[in-house]
C-alpha positions in Angstrom: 0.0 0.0 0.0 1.4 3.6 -0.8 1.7 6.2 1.2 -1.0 8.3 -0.6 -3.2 5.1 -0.1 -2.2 5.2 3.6 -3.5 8.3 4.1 -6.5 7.8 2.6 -7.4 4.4 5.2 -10.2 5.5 7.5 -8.5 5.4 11.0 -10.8 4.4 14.2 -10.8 6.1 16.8 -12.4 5.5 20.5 -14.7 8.5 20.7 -13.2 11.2 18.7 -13.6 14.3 20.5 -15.9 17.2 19.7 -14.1 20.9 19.2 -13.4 21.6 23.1 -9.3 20.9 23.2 -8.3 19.6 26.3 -9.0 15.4 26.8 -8.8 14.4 30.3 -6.2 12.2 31.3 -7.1 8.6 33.1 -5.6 8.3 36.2 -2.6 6.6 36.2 -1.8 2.9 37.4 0.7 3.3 39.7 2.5 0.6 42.2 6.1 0.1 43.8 7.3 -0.4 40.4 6.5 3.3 39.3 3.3 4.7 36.8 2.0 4.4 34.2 -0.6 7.2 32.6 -2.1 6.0 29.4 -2.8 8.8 27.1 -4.8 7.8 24.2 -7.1 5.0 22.8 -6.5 5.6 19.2 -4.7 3.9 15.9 -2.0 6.9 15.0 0.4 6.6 12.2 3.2 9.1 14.1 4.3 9.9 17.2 6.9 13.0 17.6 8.5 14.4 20.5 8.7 18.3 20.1 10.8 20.5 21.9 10.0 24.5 21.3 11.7 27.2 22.5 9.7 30.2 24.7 7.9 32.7 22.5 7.8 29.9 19.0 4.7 29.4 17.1 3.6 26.5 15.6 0.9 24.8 13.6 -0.7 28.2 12.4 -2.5 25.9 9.8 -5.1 23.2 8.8 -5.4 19.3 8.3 -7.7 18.4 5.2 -7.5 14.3 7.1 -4.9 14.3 9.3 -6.1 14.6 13.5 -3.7 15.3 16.3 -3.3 14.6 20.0 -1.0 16.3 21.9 0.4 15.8 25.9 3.1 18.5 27.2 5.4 16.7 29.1 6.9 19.8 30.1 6.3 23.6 29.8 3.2 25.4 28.7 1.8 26.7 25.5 -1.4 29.0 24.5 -3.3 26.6 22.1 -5.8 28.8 19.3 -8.3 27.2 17.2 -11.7 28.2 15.2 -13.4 26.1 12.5 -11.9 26.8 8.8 -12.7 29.4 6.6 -14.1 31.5 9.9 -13.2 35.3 10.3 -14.1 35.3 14.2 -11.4 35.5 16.9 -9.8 32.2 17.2 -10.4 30.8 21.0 -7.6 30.4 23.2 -6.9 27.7 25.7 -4.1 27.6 28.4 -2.1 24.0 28.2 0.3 22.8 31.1 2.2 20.3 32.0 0.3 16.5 32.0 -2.5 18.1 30.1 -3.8 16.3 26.3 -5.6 18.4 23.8 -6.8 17.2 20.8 -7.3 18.7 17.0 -9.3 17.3 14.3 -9.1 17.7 10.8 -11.0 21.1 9.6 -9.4 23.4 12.1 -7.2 26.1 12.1 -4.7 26.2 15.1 -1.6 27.3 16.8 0.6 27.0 19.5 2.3 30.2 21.3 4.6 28.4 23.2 5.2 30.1 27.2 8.2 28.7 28.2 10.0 25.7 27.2 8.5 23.5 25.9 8.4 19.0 25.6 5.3 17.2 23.9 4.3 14.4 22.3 2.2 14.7 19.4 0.5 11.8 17.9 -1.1 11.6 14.4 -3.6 10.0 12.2 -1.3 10.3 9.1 2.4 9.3 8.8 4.9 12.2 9.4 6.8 12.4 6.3 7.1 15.1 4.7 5.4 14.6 1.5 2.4 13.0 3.3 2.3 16.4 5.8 2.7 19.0 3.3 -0.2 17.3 1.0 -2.8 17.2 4.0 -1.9 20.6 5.8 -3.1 24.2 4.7 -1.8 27.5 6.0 -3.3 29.9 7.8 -1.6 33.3 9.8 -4.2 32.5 13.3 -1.7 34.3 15.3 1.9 36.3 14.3 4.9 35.5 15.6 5.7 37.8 18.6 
């Protein structure tokens, strides 16, 4: 199967969340051993581990298929998202550290980033770059500072 093809696979998820960003977290199993937090239910084709420097934007753009989940490890980042093709004030949403948010396909978002920043984002489609630049459309949500 091709990569193109790959994309194109409907992808299950458990309960795909409505427009509302944050996903709460299950508690986590812990014992003398240590924890463990799950953070998704969910068939993803990538899973990166982003480090951003205080003051970066990222994203300011759109996914025609491709869906993200995203849990800060460390840091904390302004999140801004509104439906596509809409001229009102994006929404903005405070994310810390140990907190998931989600983004589905058909919204335009980005990520101010506070201080530091470590998070794991995991994706419907694979990361490569042909596959990301075909599925992703840009947008200017918020300016650089």
């Amino acid at each position: 199967m091709s990569v193109k093809e790959q994309v194109n696979v409907q992808v299950e998820m458990k309960d795909p969340p409505e427009l509302g960003t944050k996903i709460p977290v299950e508690a986590p199993f812990v014992d003398e051993r240590g924890v463990i937090q799950s953070v998704i239910e969910a068939t993803t084709r990538s899973v990166a581990l982003i480090t951003s420097e205080p003051g970066a934007v990222r994203a300011n753009h759109w996914h025609q298929q491709d869906w993200h989940y995203c849990y800060v490890i460390s840091g904390s980042l302004d999140y801004f998202e509104r439906p596509v093709g809409s001229t009102e004030k994006p929404s903005k949403t405070f994310i810390g550290p140990g907190e998931l948010f989600f983004t589905p396909s058909g919204v335009e978002h980005a990520m101010v980033f506070r201080e530091k920043t470590v998070f794991i984002c995991l994706s419907r489609n694979p990361r490569d770059h042909a596959t990301y630049e075909d599925d992703v459309k840009r947008v200017k949500l918020v300016e650089q500072a």
